[in-house]
Backbone as a chain_set.jsonl record, in Angstrom:
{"seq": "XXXXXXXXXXXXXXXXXXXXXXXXXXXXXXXXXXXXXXXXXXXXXXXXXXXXXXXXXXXXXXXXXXXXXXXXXXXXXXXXXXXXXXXXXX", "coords": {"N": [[88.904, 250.582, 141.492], [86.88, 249.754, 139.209], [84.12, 249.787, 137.982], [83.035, 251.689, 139.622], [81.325, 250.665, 141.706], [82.739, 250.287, 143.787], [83.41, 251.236, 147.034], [85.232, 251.647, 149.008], [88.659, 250.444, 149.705], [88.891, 247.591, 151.185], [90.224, 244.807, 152.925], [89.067, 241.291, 153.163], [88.484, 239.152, 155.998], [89.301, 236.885, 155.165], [91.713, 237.121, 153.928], [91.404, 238.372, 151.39], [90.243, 241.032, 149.126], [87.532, 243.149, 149.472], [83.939, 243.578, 148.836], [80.967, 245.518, 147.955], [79.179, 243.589, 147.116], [80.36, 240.953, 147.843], [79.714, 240.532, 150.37], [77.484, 239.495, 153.073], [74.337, 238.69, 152.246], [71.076, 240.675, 152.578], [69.188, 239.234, 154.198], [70.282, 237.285, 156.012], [70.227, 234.809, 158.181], [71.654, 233.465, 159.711], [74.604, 233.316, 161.139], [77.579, 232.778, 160.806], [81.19, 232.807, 161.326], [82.91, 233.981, 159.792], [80.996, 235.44, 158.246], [80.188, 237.177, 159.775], [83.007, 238.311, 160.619], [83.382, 239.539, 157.843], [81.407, 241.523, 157.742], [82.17, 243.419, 159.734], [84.763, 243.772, 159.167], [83.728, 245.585, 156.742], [82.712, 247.839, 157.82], [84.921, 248.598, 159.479], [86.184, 249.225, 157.385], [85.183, 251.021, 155.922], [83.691, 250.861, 153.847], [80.995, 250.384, 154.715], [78.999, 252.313, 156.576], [78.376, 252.223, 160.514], [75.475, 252.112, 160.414], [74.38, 251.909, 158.54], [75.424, 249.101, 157.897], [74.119, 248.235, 160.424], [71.338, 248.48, 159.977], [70.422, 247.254, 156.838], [71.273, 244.418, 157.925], [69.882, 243.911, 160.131], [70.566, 244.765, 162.769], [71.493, 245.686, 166.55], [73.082, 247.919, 167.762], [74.86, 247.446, 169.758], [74.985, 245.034, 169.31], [76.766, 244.188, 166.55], [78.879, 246.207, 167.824], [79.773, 243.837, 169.785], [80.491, 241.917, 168.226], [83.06, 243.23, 166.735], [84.327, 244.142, 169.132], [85.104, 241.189, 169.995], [86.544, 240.101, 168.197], [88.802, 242.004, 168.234], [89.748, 241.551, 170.842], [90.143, 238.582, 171.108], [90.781, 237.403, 167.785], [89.196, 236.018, 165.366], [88.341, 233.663, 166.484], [87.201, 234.719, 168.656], [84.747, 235.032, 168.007], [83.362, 232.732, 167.658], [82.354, 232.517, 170.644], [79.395, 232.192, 172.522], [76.643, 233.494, 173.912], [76.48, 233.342, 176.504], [78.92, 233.004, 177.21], [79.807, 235.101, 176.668], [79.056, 236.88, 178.857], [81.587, 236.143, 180.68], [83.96, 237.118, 183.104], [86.367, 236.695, 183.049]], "CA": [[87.497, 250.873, 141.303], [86.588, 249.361, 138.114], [82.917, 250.21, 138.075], [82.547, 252.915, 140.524], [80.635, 250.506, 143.038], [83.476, 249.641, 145.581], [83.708, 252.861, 148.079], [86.348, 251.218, 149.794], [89.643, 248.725, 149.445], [89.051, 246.573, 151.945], [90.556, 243.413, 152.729], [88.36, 240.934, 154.184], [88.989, 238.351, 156.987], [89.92, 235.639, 154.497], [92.784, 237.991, 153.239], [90.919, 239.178, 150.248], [89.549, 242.42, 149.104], [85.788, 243.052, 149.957], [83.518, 244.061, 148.091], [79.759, 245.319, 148.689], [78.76, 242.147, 146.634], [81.064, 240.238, 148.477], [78.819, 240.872, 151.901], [76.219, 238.35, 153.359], [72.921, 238.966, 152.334], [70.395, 241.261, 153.5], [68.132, 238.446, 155.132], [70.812, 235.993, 156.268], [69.78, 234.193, 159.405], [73.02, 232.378, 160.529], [75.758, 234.399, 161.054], [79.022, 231.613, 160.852], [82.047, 233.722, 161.98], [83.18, 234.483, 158.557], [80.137, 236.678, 157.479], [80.627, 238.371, 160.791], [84.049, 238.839, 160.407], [83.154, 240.183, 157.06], [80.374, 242.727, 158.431], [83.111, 244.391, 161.006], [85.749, 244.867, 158.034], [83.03, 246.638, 155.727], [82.497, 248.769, 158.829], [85.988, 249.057, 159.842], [87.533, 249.526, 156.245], [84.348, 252.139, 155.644], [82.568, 249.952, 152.938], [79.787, 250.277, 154.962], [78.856, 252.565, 157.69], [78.1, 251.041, 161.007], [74.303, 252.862, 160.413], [73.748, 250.957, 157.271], [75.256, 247.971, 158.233], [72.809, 247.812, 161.067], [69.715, 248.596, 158.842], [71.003, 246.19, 156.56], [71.318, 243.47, 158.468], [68.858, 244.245, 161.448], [71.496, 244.605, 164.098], [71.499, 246.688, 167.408], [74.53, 248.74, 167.744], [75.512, 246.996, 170.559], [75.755, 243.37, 168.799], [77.866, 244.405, 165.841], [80.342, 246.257, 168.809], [80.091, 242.628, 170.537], [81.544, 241.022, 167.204], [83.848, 244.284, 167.139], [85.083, 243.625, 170.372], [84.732, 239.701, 170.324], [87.676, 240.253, 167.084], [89.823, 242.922, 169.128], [90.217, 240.744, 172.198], [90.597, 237.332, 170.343], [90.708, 237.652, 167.301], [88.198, 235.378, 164.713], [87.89, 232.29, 167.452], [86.617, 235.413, 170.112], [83.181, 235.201, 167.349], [82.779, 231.35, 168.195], [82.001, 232.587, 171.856], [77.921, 232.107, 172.934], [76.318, 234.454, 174.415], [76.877, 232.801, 177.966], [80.563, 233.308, 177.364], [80.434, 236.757, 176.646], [79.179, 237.544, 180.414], [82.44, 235.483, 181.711], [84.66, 238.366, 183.072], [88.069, 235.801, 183.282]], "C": [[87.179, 250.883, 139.814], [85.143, 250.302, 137.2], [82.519, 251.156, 138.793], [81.758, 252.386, 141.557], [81.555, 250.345, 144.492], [83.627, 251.09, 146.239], [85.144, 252.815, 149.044], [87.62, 250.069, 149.326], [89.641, 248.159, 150.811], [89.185, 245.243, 152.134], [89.514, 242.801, 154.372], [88.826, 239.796, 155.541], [89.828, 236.965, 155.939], [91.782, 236.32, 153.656], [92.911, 238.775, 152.019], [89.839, 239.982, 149.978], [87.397, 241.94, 148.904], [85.271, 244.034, 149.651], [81.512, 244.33, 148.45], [78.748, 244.104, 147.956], [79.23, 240.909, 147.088], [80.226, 239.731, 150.175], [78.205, 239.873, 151.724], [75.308, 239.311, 152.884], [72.138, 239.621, 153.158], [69.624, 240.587, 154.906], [68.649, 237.554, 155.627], [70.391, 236.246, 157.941], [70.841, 233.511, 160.377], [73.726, 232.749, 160.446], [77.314, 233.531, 161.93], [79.658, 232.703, 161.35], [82.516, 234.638, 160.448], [82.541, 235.59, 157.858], [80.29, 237.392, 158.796], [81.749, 239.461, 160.802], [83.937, 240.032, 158.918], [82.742, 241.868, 157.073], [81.802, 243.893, 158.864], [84.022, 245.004, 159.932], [85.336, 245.337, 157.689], [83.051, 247.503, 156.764], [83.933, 249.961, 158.845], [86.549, 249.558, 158.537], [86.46, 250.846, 155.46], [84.079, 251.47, 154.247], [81.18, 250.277, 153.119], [79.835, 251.226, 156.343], [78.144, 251.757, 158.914], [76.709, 251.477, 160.807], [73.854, 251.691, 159.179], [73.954, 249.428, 157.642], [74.284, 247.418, 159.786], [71.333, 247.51, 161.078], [69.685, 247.44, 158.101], [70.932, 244.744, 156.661], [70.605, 243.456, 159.928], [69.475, 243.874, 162.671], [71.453, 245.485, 165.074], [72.939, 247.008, 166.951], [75.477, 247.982, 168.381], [75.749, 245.2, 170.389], [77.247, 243.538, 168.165], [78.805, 244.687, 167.103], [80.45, 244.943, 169.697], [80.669, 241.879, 169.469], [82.892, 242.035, 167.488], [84.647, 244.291, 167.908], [85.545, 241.801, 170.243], [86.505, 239.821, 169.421], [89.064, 240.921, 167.874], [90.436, 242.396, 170.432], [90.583, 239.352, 171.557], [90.745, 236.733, 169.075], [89.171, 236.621, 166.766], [87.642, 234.388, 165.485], [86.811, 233.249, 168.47], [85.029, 235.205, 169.598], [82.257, 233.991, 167.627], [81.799, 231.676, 169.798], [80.312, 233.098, 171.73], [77.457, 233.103, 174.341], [76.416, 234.252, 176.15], [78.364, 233.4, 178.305], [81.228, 234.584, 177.697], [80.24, 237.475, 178.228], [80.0, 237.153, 181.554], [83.184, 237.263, 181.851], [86.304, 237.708, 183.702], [89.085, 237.253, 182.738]], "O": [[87.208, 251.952, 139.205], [85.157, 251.085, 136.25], [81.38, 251.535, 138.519], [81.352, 253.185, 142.401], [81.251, 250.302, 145.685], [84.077, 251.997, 145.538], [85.814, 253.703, 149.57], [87.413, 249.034, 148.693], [90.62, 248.408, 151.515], [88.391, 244.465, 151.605], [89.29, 243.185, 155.52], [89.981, 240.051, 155.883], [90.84, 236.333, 156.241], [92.642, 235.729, 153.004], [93.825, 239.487, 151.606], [88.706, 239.795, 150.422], [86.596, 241.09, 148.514], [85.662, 245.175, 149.899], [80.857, 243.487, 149.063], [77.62, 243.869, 148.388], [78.641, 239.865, 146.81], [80.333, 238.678, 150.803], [78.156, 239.256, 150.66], [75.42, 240.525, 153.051], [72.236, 239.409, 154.367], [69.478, 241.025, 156.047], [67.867, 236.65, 155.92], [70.281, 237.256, 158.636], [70.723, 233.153, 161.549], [74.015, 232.749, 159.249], [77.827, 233.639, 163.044], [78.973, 233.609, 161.825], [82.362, 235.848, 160.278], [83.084, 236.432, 157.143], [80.634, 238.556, 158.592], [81.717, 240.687, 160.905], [84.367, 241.184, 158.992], [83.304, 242.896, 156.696], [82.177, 244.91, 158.281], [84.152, 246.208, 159.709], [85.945, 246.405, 157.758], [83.837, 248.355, 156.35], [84.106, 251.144, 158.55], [87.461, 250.378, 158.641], [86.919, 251.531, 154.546], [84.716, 252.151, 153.443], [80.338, 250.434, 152.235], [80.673, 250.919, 157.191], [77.429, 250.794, 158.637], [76.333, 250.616, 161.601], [73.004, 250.802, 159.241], [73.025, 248.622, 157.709], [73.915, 246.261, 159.986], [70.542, 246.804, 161.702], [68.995, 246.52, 158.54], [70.615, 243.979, 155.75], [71.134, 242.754, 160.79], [69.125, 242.984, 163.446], [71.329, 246.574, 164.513], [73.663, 246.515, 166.086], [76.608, 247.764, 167.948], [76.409, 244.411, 171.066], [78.349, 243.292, 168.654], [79.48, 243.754, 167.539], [81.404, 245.016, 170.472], [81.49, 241.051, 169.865], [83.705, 241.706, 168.352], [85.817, 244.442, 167.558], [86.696, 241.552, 170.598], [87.53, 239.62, 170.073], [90.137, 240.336, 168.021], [91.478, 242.812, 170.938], [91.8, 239.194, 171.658], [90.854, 235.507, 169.09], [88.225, 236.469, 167.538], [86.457, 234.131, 165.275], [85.814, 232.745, 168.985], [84.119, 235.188, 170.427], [81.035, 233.981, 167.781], [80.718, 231.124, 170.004], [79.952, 234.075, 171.074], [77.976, 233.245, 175.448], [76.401, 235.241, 176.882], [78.787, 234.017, 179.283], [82.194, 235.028, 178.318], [80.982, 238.331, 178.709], [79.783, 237.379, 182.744], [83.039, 238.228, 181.1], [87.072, 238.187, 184.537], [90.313, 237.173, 182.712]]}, "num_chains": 1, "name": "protein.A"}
């Protein structure tokens, strides 16, 4: 903690540390897997609470825990899956 802004060491999905400048953008519109993946570590590595990162990024609760989950069951490929997919129950 150089500057006093990082709150957290978290490493991000790419294997390197994440930073709250490091994050997508407040207003991003397209959410690749990568800034997802991102999101969930700030969460998970407490960067970001999930409260802020929902404000934030104008997310229900229950999306973010569908990346959350999507990661925990498959890992980064589970984020590719369309919202069709997610109501398979294979």
């Amino acid at each position: 903690m150089q500057n006093g802004t990082s709150r957290a060491n978290v490493i991000g999905p790419t294997g390197k540390p994440l930073t709250l400048a490091d994050l997508p953008k407040a207003n991003t519109q397209r959410w690749v897997i990568r800034r997802k993946a991102e999101v969930v570590a700030a969460v998970q590595g407490g960067l970001l609470s999930l409260e802020e990162a929902c404000n934030r990024y104008s997310l229900s609760v229950e999306e973010f825990l569908s990346w959350q989950q999507a990661i925990t069951k498959n890992g980064l490929p589970g984020l590719r899956a369309t919202r069709v997919q997610q109501y398979r129950t294979d």
